[in-house]
C-alpha positions in Angstrom: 51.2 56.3 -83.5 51.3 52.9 -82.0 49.8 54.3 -78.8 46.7 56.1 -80.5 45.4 53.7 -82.3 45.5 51.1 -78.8 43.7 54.4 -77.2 40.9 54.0 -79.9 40.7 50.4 -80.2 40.4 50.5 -76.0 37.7 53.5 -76.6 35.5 51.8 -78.9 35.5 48.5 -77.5 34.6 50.6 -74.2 31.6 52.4 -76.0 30.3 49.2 -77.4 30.5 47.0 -73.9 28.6 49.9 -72.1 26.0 49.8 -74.6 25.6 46.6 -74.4 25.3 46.6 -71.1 22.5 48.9 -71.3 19.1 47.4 -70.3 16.5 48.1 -73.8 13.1 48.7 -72.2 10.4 49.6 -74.1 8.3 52.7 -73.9 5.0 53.0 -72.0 2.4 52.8 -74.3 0.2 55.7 -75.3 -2.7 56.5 -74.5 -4.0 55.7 -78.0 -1.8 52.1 -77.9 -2.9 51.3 -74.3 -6.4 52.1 -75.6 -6.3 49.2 -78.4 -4.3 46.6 -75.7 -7.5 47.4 -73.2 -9.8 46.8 -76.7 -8.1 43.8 -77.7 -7.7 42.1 -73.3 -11.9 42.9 -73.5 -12.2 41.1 -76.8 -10.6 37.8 -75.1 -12.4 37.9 -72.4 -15.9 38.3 -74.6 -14.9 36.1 -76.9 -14.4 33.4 -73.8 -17.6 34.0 -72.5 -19.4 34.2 -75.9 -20.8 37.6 -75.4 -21.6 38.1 -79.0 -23.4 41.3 -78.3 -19.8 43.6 -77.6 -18.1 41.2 -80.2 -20.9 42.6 -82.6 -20.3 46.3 -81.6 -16.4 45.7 -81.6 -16.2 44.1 -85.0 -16.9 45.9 -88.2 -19.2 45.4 -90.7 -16.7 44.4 -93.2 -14.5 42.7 -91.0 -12.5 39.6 -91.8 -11.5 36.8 -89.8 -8.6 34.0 -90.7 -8.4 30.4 -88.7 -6.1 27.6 -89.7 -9.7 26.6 -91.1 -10.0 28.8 -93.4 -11.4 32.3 -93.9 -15.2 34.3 -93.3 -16.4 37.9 -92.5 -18.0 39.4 -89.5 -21.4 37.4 -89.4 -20.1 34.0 -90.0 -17.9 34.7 -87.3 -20.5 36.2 -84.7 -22.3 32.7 -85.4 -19.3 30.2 -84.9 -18.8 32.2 -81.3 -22.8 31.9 -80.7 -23.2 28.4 -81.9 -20.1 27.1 -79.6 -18.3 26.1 -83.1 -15.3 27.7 -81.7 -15.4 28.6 -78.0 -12.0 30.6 -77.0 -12.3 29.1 -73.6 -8.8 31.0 -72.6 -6.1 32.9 -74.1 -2.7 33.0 -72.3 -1.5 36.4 -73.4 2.4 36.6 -73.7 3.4 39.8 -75.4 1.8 42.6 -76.9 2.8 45.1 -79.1 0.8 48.3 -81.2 1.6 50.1 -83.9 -0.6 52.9 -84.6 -0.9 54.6 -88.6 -3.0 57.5 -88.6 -6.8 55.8 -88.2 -5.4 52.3 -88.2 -3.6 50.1 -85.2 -2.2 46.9 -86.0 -1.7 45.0 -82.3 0.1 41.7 -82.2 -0.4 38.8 -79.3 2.1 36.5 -78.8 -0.6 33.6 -77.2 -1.5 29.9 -76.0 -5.2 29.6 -76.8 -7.0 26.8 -75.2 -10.2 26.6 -77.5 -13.3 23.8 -78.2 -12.8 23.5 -82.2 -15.7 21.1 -83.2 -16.2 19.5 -79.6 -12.2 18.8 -79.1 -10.3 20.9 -76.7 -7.1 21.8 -78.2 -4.7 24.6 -77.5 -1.9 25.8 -79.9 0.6 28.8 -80.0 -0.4 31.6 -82.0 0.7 35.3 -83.5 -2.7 37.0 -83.7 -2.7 39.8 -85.9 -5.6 42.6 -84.9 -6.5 45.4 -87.1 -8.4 47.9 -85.9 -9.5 51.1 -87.6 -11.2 54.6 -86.0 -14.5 55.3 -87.3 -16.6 58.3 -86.2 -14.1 58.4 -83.1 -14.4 54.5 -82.3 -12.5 51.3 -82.6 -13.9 49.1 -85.0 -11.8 45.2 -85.5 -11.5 45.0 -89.1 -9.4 41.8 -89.1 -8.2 39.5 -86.8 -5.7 36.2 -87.9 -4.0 33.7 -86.2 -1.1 32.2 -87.2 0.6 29.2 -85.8 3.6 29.6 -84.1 6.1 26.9 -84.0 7.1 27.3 -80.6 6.3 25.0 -77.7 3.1 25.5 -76.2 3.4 27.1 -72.6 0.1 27.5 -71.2 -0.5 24.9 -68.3 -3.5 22.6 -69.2 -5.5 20.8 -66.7 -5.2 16.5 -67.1 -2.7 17.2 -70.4 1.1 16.6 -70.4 
C-alpha cells in the first residue's frame, strides 16, 4: 500500500513538472484577428501623420473616443487630430491581443505613446481598448480608450531620462 501511493505521489508530481515545463505559445491569429491587428498598426500610423481622411473612413459615425481628458464622438475627435490638439507622434506597440464576437472585435495594445497634448510632449503607458464592429462587410472603430497603466514607461525618448 505504502509503495502505491509513493508510485502516485512520484506520477503526479511528474505530470505536473512536465507541464510546466511546457512552453505556452499562443495561436497564430486568424485571418479575421490579423485583419483587425493590420486595421489597428494603419490606425497608428495615420493617426501619427494626421491623415484625417482614412481616420474618417475608419471611424464610425457614432464612435466614441475616451482620453485621460475626458470623453467626445467621432467629429470632435477628427478635429483634435486635424487641429494638432493631440498629435500621436509615436506609439510603441508592446502586445496585442483580439477577441473576435460575431460582428464585433475588441483588440487590446499594451503601448508607450509619445504624444503633443496641448503643445507639451509627453509620453505615458497605456491599455488601449479598440472596438471595432463589421458593417456592410467593413471594419468600422466604434470606440477606442486609453487607460493608464501603472507600469514604467519603456519607450526610449530622445533628450528625456
Amino acid at each position: 500500500m505504502r509503495v502505491s501511493i509513493i508510485t502516485l505521489f512520484l506520477l503526479i508530481a511528474g505530470v505536473r513538472l512536465a507541464g510546466a515545463q511546457t512552453q505556452s505559445t499562443s495561436p497564430a491569429p486568424t485571418k479575421a484577428e490579423q485583419e483587425i491587428i493590420n486595421l489597428s498598426k494603419a490606425k497608428w500610423t495615420w493617426m501619427a501623420d494626421k491623415n484625417v481622411d482614412s481616420l474618417n473612413v475608419l471611424f464610425d459615425e457614432k464612435a466614441v473616443f475616451v482620453h485621460m481628458g475626458g470623453s467626445w464622438g467621432k467629429p470632435q475627435e477628427i478635429n483634435v487630430i486635424k487641429s494638432g490638439g493631440i498629435w500621436y507622434k509615436k506609439a510603441d506597440v508592446y502586445s496585442t491581443s483580439v477577441n473576435i464576437f460575431g460582428g464585433t472585435a475588441i483588440l487590446l495594445n499594451d503601448i508607450d505613446l509619445l504624444a503633443v497634448v496641448g503643445g507639451n510632449e509627453v509620453v505615458h503607458a497605456f491599455m488601449v481598448t479598440e472596438v471595432y464592429v463589421k458593417e456592410n462587410g467593413k471594419w468600422k472603430m466604434g470606440s477606442l480608450t486609453f487607460s493608464q497603466l501603472l507600469r514604467p514607461v519603456k519607450m526610449e525618448v530622445p533628450g528625456k531620462k
